[in-house]
N, C-alpha and C positions, 0 to 999 in steps of 0.2 A: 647163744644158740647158733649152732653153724649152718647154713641152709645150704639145704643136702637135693632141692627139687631136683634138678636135674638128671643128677645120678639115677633117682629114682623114676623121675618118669622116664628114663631110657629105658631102665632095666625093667619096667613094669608095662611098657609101651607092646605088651600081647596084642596076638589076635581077635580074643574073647575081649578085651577092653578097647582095640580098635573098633571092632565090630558092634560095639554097644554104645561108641562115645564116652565112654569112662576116660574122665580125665582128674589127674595129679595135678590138683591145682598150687599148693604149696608142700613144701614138706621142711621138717628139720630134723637134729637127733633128737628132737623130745618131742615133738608134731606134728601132723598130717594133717591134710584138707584133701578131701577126693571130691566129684562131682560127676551125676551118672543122669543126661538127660531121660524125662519122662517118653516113653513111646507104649502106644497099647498092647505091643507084643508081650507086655512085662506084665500084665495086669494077671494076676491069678486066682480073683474072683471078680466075674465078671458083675454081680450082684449087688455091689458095696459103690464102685469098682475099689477093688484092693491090690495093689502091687503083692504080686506071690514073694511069699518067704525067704523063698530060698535069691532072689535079685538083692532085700537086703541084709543077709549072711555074708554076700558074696562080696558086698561094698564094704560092711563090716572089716571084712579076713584083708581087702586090698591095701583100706586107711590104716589098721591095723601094721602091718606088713610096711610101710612105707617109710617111717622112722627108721628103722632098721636096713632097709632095701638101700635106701639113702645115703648113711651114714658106713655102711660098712664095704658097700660099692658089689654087690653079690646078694642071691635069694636066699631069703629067710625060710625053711618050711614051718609052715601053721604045726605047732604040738596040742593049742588046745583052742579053742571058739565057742564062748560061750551067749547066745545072744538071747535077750529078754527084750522081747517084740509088744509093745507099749498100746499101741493102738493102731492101726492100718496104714499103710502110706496109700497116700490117694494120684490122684491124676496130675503130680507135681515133680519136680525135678526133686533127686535127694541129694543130700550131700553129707558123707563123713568127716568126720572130728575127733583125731586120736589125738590123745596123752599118756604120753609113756611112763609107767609107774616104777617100773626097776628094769637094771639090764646089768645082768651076771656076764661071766664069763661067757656059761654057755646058751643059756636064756633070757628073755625079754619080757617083758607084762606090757601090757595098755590097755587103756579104759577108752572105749568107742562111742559116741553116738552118732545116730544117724536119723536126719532131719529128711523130713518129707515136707515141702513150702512152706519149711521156717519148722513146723513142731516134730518135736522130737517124737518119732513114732518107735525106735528103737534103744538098747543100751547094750556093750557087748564087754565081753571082754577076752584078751587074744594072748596065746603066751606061744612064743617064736624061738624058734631052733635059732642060736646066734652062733654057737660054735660048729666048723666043718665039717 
């Protein structure tokens, strides 16, 4: 497996993940590692406390996207993001973990989770525009 981090955290090196500490900790063409520190601006029930939804969608679609991002040296757009939200992320750092299931000519698959201090609070799965 070729390791592709670089590329990718250039190209993934946004605003929205400067501004959040979102960091591409590993990447390849067949894997991601992301990591998005804990801060209470993220919390979406204040009640639980529960990390809101949509913080991990968003770590999902990034891990997801980074194999790809990586390996082909240019942005992937998200075609499809499916996430199955497991049990709450709590007041802990998360972190993604993709594995890429196929990559067509024009498409990509991969199978996501995303880990809230170590347990797995979410499962996703992401299919990526590959061709331009």
């Amino acid at each position: 497996m070729t390791d592709v981090t670089e590329t990718a955290r250039e190209l993934l090196d946004l605003p929205f993940h400067r501004a959040n500490d979102i960091e591409v900790v590993s990447a390849t063409e067949e894997t991601a590692h992301t990591r998005w520190p804990f801060d209470k601006s993220l919390v979406g029930n204040p009640e639980v406390p529960a990390v809101h939804g949509g913080v991990i969608s968003a770590l999902a679609d990034l891990t997801g996207s980074a194999p790809f991002v990586g390996s082909l040296g240019r942005y992937t757009p998200t075609i499809d993001l499916r996430v199955d939200y497991l049990t709450h992320a709590g007041e802990a750092e998360l972190e993604g973990f993709a594995e890429v299931r196929g990559r067509g000519e024009t498409v990509g698959r991969v199978n996501i989770v995303v880990e809230s201090g170590g347990d797995t609070c979410a499962k996703a799965r992401g299919v990526y525009k590959l061709a331009p």
